[in-house]
C-alpha positions, 0 to 999 in steps of 0.5 A: 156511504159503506161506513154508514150502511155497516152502521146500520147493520150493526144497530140492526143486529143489536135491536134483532137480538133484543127482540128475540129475548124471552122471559119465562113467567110463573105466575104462581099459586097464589093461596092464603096462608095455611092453605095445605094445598102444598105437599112440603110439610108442615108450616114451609108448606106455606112459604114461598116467593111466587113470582107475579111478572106483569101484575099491576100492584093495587093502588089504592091499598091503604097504609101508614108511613113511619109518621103516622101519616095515612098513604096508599101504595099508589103514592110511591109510584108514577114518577120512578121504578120501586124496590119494594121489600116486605119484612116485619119491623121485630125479626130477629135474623132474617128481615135484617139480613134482607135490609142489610143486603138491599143497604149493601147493594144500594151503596155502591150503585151509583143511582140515588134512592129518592132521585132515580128510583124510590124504595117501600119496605113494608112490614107484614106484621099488622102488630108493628107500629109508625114508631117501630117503622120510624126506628127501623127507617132511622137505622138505614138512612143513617147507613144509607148516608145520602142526601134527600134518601130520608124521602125516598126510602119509606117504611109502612105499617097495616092492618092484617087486611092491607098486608094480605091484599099486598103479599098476595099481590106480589106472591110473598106467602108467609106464616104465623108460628105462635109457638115461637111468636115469630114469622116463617117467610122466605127472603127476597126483593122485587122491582116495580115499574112508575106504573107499579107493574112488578117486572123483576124478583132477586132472592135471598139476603144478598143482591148483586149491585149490577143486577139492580141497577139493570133492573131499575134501569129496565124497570124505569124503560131506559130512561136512567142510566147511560149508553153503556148501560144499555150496551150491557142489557144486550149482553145480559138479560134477567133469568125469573127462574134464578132471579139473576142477570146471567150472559145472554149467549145466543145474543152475543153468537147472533150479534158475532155472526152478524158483525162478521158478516159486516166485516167481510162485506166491509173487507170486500168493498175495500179490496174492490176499491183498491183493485180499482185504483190500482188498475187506474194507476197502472192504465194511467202510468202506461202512457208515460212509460211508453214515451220514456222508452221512444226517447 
């Protein structure tokens, strides 16, 4: 009985501390492309990853896959949680770099794309065409190197009008630099729930495998990855403002303080018990003792 009340106590001080979690949101300013409401200067006036925790992604938002086939982004959502990275097929340095980090930290995670979770790249380019898309898709399955990745890991295309209902559903502002023919953007993933609710942002060309694997895993409501894995979510939660999973200190200071206090009421409960026995051993040796000394 005293073993499965600290069992319970135990569970309840990890579902208390869970509980306690908070994430700080910011649902961003989310303006048109060239809109000069920022004071930075220039065209990185118009670049910026505002984060949209909680948006519903719109489903119906029209796209063409690496076939030529035409889809909508509701298509890869309602079975598993979504990786979705937005580049364009003809970056010269720093969409590649993005892929090449989303390919780094899928290949060592134990989750398979097309089984446990999907991936959508979309170009923000409406100039990219399914061929380029095909190519660029070829590339990555062939790194990737994993049965039935080719379909769950797709590659779109669209026009000026889908692509901006999409980046600014997400929050990816970009610009056009006609100059150099090329696309100003800043750099950085998302992950979307089945339903297509955008719950985690990580920035930047490399992406840690542990934090995605704890995003899909959130992302998905615990219904991928194992017991450890949610061990290690009680310990770690996901920071929006640095887009990583950093150690959950007060956490860990309120599940300590609780397990302490489970341990000495264990520890006291022990000792009473074998107090008890001792004085029940002693009260029934007297007896015997006493008849040893009247021989």
């Amino acid at each position: 009985m005293v073993t499965r009340r600290i069992l319970l106590a135990f569970v309840a001080a990890l579902a208390l501390a869970a509980s306690t979690r908070t994430y700080a949101q910011n649902p961003g300013n989310l303006v048109e492309p060239g809109d000069p409401t920022s004071a930075r200067p220039g065209i990185l006036s118009r670049i910026a990853i505002d984060q949209r925790i909680g948006h519903q992604l719109p489903s119906d938002i029209p796209f063409v896959d690496e076939n030529g086939k035409d889809v909508t982004l509701g298509d890869y959502f309602g079975k598993r949680p979504v990786v979705l990275a937005l580049v364009y097929y003809e970056c010269p340095m720093l969409c590649t770099q993005v892929l090449n980090g989303v390919a780094s930290a899928i290949g060592v995670l134990k989750f398979s794309v097309g089984q446990e979770y999907e991936i959508v790249t979309v170009s923000f380019d409406p100039r990219d065409t399914p061929q380029k898309a095909r190519a660029k898709k070829a590339t990555y399955i062939e790194r990737y190197n994993r049965p039935g990745a080719a379909a769950g890991w797709h590659f779109l295309t669209g026009s000026s009008r889908e692509i901006s209902a999409l980046t600014r559903a997400v929050g990816f502002r970009y610009a056009y630099n006609a100059s150099a023919d090329q696309f100003a953007h800043a750099s950085g993933i998302m992950v979307a729930t089945p339903e297509g609710r955008l719950s985690h942002y990580f920035y930047g060309i490399e992406y840690w495998p542990r934090d995605l694997r704890l995003a899909l895993i959130e992302a998905a409501d615990r219904k991928i990855g194992s017991p450890v894995d949610s061990v290690v979510l009680y310990c770690f939660h996901y920071d929006p403002a640095s887009g990583k999973y950093s150690l959950a200190v007060m956490t860990l200071v309120r599940t300590a303080g609780v397990l302490t206090l489970v341990v000495g009421v264990a520890a006291i409960v022990w000792m009473r018990r074998h107090e008890r026995h001792g004085v029940a051993v002693a009260g029934g040796l007297a007896p015997v003792a006493g008849r040893v000394e009247e021989r």
